[in-house]
DRENSE-148422 format. One line per 3 residues: their letters; for each residue x, z negated, y of N, C-alpha, C. Coordinates in nm, 2 decimals, always signed. Example, Ala and Ser with C-alpha at 12.3 -4.5 7.8 and 13.67 -1.06 7.14 Angstrom:
REM DRENSE-148422
AS> +1.32/-0.78/-0.57/+1.23/-0.78/-0.45/+1.32/-0.78/-0.33 ~ +1.28/-0.71/-0.22/+1.37/-0.71/-0.11/+1.29/-0.79/+0.00
This chain:
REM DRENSE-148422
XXX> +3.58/-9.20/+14.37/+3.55/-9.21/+14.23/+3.40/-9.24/+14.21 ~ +3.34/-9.31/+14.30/+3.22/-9.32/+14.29/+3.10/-9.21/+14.22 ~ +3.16/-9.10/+14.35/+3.07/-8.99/+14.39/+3.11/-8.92/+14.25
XXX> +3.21/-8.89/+14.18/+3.20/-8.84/+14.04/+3.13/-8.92/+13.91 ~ +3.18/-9.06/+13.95/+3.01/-9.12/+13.84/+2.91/-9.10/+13.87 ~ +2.81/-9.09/+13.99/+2.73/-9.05/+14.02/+2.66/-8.94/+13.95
XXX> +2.78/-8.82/+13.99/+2.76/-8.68/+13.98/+2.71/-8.66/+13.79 ~ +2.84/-8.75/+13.72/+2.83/-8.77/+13.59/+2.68/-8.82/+13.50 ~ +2.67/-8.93/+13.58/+2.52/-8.94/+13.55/+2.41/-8.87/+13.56
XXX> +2.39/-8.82/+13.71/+2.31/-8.77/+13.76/+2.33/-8.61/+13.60 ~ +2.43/-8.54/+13.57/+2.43/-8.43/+13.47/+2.43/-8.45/+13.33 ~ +2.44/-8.60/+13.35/+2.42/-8.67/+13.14/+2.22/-8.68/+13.21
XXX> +2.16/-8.74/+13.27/+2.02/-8.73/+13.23/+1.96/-8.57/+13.28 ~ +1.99/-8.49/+13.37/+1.98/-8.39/+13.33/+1.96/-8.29/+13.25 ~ +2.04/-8.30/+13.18/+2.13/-8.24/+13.03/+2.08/-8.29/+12.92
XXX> +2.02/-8.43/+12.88/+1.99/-8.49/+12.84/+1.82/-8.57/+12.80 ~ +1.78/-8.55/+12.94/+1.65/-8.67/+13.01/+1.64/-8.82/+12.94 ~ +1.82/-8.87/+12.94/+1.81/-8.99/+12.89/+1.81/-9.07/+13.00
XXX> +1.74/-9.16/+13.05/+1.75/-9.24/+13.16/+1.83/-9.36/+13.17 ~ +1.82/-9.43/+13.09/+1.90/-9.59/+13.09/+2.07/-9.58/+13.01 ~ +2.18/-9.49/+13.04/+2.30/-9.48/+12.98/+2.34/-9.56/+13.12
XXX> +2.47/-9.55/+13.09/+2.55/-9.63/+13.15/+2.69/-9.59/+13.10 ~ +2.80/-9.59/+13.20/+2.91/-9.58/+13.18/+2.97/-9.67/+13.15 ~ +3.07/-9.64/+13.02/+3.17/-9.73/+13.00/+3.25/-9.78/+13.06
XXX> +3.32/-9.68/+13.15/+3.39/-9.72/+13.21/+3.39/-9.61/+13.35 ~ +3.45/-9.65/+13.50/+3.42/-9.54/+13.57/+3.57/-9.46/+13.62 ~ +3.68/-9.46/+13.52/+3.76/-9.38/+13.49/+3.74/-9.29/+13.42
XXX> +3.82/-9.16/+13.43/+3.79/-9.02/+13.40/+3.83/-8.99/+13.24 ~ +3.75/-9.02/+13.16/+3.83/-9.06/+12.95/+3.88/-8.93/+12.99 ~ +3.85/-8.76/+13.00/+3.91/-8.67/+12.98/+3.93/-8.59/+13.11
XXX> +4.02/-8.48/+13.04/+4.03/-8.38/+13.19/+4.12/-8.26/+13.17 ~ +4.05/-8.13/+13.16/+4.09/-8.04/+13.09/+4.08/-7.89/+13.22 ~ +4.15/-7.82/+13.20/+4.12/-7.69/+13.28/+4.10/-7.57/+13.19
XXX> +4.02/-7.48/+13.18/+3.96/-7.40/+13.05/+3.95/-7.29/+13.06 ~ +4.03/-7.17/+13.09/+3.99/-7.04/+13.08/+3.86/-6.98/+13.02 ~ +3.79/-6.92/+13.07/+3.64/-6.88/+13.03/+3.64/-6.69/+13.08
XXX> +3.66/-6.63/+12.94/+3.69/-6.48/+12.91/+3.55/-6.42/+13.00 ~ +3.52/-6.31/+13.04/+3.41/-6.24/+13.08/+3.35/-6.20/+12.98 ~ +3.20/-6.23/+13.05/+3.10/-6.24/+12.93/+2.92/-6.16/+12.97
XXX> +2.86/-6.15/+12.89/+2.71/-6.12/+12.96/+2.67/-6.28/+12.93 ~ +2.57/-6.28/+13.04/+2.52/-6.43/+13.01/+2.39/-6.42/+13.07 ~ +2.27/-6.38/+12.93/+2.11/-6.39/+13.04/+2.10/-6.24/+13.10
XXX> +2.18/-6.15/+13.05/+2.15/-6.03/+13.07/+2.27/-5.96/+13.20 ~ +2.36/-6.09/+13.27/+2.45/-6.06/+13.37/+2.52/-6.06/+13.34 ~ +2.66/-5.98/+13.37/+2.81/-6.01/+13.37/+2.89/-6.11/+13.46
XXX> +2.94/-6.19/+13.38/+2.99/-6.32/+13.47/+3.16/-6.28/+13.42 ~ +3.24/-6.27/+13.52/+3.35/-6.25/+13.52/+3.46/-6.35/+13.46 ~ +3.62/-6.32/+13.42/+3.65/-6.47/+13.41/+3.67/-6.57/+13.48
XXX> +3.74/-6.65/+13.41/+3.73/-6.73/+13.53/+3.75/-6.89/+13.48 ~ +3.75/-7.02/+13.53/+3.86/-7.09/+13.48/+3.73/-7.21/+13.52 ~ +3.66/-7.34/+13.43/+3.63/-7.44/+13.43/+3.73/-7.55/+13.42
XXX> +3.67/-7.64/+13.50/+3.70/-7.78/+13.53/+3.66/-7.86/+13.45 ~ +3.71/-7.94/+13.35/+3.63/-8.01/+13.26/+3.64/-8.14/+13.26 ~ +3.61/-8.21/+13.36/+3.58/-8.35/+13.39/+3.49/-8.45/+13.27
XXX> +3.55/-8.52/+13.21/+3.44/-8.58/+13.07/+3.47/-8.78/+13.13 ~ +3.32/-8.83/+13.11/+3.33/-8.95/+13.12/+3.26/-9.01/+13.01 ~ +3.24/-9.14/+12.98/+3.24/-9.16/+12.86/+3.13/-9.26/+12.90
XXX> +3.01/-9.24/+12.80/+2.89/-9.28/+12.85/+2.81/-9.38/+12.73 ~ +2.75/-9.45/+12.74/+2.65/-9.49/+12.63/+2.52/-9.52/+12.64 ~ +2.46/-9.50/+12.55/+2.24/-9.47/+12.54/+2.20/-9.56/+12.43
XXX> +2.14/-9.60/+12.43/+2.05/-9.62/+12.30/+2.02/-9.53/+12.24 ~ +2.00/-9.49/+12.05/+1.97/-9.38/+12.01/+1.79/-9.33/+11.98 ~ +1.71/-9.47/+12.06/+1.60/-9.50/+12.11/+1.54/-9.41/+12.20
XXX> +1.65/-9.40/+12.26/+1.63/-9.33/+12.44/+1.56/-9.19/+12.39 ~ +1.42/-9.12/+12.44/+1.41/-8.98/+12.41/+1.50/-8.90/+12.49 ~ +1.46/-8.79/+12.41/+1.61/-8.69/+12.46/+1.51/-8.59/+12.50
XXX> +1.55/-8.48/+12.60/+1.43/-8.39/+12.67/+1.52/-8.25/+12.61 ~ +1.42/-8.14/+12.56/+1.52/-8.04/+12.54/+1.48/-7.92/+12.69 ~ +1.53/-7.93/+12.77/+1.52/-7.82/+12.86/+1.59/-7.69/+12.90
XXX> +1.48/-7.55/+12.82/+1.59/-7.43/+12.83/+1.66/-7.41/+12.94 ~ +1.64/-7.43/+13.06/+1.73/-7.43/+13.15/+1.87/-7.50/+13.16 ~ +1.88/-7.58/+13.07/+1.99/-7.69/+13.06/+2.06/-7.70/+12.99
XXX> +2.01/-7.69/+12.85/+2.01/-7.71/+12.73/+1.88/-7.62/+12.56 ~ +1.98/-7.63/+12.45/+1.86/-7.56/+12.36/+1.86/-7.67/+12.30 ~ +1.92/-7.71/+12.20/+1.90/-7.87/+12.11/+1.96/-7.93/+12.12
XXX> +1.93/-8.06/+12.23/+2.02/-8.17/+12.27/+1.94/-8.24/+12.12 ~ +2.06/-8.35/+12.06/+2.00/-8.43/+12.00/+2.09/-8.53/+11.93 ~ +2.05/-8.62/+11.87/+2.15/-8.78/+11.88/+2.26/-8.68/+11.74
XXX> +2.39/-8.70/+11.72/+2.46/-8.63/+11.62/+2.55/-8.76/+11.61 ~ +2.58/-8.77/+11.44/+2.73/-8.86/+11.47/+2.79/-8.78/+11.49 ~ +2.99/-8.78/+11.51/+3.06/-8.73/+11.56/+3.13/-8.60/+11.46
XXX> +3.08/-8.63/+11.34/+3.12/-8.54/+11.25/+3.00/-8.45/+11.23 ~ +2.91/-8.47/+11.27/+2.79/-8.35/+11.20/+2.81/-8.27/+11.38 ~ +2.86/-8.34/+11.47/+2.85/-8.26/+11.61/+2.98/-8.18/+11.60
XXX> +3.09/-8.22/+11.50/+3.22/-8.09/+11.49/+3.14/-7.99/+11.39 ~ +3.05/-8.00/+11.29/+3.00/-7.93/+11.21/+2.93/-7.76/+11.26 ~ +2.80/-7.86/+11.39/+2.72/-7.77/+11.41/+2.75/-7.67/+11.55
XXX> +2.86/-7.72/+11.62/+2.86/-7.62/+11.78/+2.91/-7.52/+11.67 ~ +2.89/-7.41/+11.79/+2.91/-7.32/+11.77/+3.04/-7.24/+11.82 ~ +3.09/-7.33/+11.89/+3.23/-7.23/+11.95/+3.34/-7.40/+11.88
XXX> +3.44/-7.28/+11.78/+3.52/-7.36/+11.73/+3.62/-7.40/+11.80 ~ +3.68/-7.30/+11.88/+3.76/-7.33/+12.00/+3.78/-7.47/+12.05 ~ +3.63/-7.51/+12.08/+3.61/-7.68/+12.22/+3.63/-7.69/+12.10
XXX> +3.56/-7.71/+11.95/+3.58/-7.82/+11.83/+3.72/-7.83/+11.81 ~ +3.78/-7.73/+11.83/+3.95/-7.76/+11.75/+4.00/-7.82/+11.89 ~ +3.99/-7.76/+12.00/+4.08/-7.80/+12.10/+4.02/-7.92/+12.19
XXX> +3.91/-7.97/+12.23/+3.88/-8.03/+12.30/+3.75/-8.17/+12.24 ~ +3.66/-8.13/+12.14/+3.60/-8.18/+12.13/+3.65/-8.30/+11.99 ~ +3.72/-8.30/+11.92/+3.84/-8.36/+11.83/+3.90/-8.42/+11.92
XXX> +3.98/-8.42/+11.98/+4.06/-8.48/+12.10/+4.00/-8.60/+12.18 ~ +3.85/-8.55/+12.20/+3.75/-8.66/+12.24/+3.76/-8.81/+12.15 ~ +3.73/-8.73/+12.02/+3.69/-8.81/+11.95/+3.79/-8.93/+11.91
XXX> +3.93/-8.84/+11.91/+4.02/-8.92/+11.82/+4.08/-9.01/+11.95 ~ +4.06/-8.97/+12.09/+4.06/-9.06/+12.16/+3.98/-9.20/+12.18 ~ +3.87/-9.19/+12.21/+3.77/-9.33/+12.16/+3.81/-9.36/+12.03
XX> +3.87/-9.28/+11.90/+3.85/-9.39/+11.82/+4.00/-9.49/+11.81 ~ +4.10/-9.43/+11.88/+4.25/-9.48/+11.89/+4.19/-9.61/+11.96
């Protein structure tokens, strides 16, 4: 378990370049397996093919700067939880996965 908080961290500042989060807890809040259709991506064909969706549940100060890096990321940036169902762009995670987040921390 360790070595997946780790990993967790180590791709929340990544993802992020927030340095001082911390896990709430170092059980796994979610865990999903996700069909992902064939697609171009960056000018390549990536075939389908199935993600692993490991989610841990983390917390930052809303202090903390946030780094936007195109390699990583286009606009990370602090959202409450209703303006972050608003703005993604794939309704899918919003209906199916990213709701489910939510209404779990708030149970």
């Amino acid at each position: 378990m360790e070595d997946l908080c780790a990993v967790a961290m180590k791709e929340l500042q990544e993802e992020t370049g927030v340095n001082h989060a911390r896990l709430v807890s170092e059980e796994v809040f979610s865990l999903e397996t996700l069909t992902v259709d064939g697609h171009v991506k960056r000018g390549v064909w990536v075939p389908s093919h199935l993600h692993f969706n490991l989610t841990y549940l983390a917390e930052a100060e809303e202090e903390e700067n946030l780094v936007v890096r195109e390699d990583e990321n286009s606009a990370v940036q602090w959202w409450t939880f209703e303006e972050a169902l608003k703005v993604s762009t794939e309704p899918w995670m919003v209906e199916h996965i990213y709701k489910k987040l939510i209404e779990k921390l708030e149970s």
